[in-house]
TORLO-132826 format. One record per residue (C-alpha): z, x, y. Coordinates in nm, 2 decimals. Layout:
! residues N
+--------+--------+--------+
!     zz !     xx !     yy !
+--------+--------+--------+
!      Z !      X !      Y !
...
+--------+--------+--------+
This chain:
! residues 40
+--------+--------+--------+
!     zz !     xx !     yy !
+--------+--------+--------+
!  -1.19 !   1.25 !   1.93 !
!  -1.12 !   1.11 !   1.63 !
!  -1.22 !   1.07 !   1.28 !
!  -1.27 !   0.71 !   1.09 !
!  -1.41 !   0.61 !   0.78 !
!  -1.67 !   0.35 !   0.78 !
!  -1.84 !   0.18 !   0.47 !
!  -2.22 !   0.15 !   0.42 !
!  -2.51 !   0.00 !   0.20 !
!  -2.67 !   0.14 !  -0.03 !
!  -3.04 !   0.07 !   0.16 !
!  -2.84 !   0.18 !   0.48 !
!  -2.78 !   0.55 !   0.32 !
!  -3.12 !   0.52 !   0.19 !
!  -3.24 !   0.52 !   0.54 !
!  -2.97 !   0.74 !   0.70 !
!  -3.08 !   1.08 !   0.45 !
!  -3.46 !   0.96 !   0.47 !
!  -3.45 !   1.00 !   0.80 !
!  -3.20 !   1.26 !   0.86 !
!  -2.98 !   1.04 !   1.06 !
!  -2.66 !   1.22 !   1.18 !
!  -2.43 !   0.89 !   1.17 !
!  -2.17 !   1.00 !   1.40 !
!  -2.39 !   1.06 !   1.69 !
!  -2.58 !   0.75 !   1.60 !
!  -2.28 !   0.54 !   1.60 !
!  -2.13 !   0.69 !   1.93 !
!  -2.43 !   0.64 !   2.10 !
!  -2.49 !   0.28 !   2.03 !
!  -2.09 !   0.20 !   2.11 !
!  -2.19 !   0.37 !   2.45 !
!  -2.43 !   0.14 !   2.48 !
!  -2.23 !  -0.15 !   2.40 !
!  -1.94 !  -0.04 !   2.67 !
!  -2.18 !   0.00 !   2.90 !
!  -2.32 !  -0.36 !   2.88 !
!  -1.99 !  -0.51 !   2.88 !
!  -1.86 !  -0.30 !   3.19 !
!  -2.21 !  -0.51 !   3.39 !
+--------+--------+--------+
């Protein structure tokens, strides 16, 4: 695995420690879903 650096919004971190959003699961996930979808 590796590590990267991403840059967010200000509403977007709003949303992300309202809602207790772990982003690095969150963003793995929805790339798996991406790759998936392309792979059809």
């Amino acid at each position: 695995m590796r590590k990267k650096t991403i840059t967010i919004k200000e509403y977007q971190e709003k949303y992300i420690v309202k809602n207790s959003l772990n982003l690095s699961r969150f963003v793995q996930k929805k790339l798996d879903e991406l790759i998936k979808n392309v792979k059809r």
